[in-house]
C-alpha positions as CSV (number, residue, x, y, z in Angstrom):
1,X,-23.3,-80.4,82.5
2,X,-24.9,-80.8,85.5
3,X,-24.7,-76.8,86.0
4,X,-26.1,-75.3,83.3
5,X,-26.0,-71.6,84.6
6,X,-21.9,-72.2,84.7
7,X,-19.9,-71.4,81.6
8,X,-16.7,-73.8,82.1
9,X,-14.8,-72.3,79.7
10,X,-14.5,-69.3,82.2
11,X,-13.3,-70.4,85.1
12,X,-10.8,-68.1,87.0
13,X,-9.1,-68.6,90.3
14,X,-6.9,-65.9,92.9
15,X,-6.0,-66.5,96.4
16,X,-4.1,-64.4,98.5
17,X,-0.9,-66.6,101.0
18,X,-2.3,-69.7,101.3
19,X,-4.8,-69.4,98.7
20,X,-1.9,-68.2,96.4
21,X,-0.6,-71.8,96.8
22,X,-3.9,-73.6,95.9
23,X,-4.0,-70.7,92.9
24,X,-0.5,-72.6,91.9
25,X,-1.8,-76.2,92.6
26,X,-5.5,-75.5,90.6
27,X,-3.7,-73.6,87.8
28,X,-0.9,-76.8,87.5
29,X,-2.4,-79.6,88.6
30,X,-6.0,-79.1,87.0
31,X,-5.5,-77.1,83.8
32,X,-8.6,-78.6,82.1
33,X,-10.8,-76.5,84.3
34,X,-9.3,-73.1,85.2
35,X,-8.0,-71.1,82.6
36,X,-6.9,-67.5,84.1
37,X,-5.1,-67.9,87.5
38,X,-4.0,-65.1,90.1
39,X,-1.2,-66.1,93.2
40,X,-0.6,-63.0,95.5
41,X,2.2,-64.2,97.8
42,X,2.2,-68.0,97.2
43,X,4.0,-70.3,98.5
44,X,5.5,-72.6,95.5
45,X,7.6,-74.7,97.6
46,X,6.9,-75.9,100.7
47,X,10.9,-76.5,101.7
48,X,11.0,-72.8,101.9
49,X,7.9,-72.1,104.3
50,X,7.6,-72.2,108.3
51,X,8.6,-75.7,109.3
52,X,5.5,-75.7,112.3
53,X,2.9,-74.4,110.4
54,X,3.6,-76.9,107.2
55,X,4.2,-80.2,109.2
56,X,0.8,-80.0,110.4
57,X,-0.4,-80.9,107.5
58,X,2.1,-82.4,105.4
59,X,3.4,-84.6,108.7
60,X,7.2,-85.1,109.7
61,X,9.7,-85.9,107.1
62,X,10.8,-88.1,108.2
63,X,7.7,-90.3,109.0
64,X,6.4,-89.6,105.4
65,X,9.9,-89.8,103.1
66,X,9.6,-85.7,102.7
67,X,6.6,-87.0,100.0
68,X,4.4,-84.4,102.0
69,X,6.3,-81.5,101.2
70,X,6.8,-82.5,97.7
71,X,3.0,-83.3,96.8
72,X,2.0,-79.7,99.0
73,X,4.8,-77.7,96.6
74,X,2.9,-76.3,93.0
75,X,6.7,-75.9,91.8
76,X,6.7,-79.6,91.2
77,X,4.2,-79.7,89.6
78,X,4.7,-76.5,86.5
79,X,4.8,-78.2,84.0
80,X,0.4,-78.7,83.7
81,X,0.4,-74.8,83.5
82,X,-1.5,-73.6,80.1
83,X,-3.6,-71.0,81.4
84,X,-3.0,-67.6,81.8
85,X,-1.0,-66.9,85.4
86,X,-0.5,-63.7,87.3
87,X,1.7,-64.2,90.2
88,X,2.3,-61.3,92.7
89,X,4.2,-60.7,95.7
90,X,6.2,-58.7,97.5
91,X,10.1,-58.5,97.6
92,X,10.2,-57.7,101.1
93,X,7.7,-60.2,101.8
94,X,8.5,-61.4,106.0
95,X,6.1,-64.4,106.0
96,X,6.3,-66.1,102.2
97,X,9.9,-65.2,101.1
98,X,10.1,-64.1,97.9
99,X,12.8,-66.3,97.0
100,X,9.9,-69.1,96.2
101,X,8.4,-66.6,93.9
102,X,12.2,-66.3,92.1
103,X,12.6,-70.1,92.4
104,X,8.9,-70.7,90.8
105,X,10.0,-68.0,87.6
106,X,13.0,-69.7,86.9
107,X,10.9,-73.0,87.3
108,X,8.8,-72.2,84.4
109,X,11.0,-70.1,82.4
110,X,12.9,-73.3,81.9
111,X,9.7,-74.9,81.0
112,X,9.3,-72.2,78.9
113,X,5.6,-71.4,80.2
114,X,3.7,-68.2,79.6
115,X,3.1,-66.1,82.6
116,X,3.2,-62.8,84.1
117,X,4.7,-61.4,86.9
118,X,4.7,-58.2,89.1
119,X,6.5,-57.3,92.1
120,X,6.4,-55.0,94.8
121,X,9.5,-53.8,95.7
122,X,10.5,-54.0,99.6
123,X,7.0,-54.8,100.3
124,X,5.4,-57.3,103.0
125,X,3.2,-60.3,103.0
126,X,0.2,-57.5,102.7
127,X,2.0,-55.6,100.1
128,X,0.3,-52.4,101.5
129,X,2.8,-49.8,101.8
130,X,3.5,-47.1,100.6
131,X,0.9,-44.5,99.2
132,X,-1.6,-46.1,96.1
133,X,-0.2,-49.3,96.7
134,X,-3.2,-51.4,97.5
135,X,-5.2,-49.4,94.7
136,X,-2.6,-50.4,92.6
137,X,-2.6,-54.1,93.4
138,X,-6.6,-54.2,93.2
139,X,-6.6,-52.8,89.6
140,X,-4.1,-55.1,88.3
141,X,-6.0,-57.8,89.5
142,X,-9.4,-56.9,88.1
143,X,-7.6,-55.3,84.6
144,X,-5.5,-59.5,84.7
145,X,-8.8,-60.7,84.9
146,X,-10.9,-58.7,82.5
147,X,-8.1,-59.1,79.8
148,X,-8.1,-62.6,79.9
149,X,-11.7,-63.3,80.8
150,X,-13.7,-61.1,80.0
151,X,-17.6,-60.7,81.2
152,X,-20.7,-61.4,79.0
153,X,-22.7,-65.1,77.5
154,X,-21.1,-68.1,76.2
């Protein structure tokens, strides 16, 4: 309303890492805004992340009843998904272990949510190896978005 030149029934979001995870948070937390979502190598829960780096932000557990990790983890909060979600990572991932990614599918399969998935086989956090690989990833990220939001006027 207050931006006319914005169309807010297409609103897309994609972050790579960190910016996977705020992919997650948007896409669960606030569905009435973003309605095609793309997470390379999120991290869905916290618990499974790089103690250091997280309790910077979230504090200690123990000073904050572990309500830090919980709030920073889009897991908890899968069931406000109703957009379309692409989620991408690599299974050889070093830095964001896949087994969030796993832990997040099962999450809303059992929620029975709509969402697609691709992984890279034995690749890392950049999921750049091996030959066509990052042409690869780049097209299915603009084909995910021009599917499911396509250019041109309201």
């Amino acid at each position: 309303r207050s931006r006319p030149w914005l169309d807010s029934t297409r609103i897309a979001i994609w972050g790579w890492s960190g910016g996977g995870s705020s992919t997650l948070q948007a896409m669960f937390r606030y569905p009435d805004v973003y309605q095609v979502g793309m997470a390379v190598a999120p991290v869905p829960d916290q618990h499974l992340y790089d103690t250091i780096y997280q309790e910077r932000y979230t504090g200690l557990p123990s000073a904050t009843g572990a309500d830090g990790y919980r709030i920073a983890s889009a897991i908890n909060f899968a069931e406000g998904l109703r957009g379309r979600l692409l989620i991408v990572h690599g299974s050889g991932d070093d830095n964001v272990h896949f087994q969030g990614t796993e832990r997040l599918v099962n999450r809303l399969v059992q929620l029975g949510k709509r969402f697609d998935l691709m992984d890279y086989p034995n690749r890392s956090h950049c999921i750049c190896e091996g030959a066509g690989t990052t042409l690869h990833i780049y097209s299915l990220l603009t084909r995910y978005l021009t599917e499911h939001l396509p250019a041109g006027p309201r």
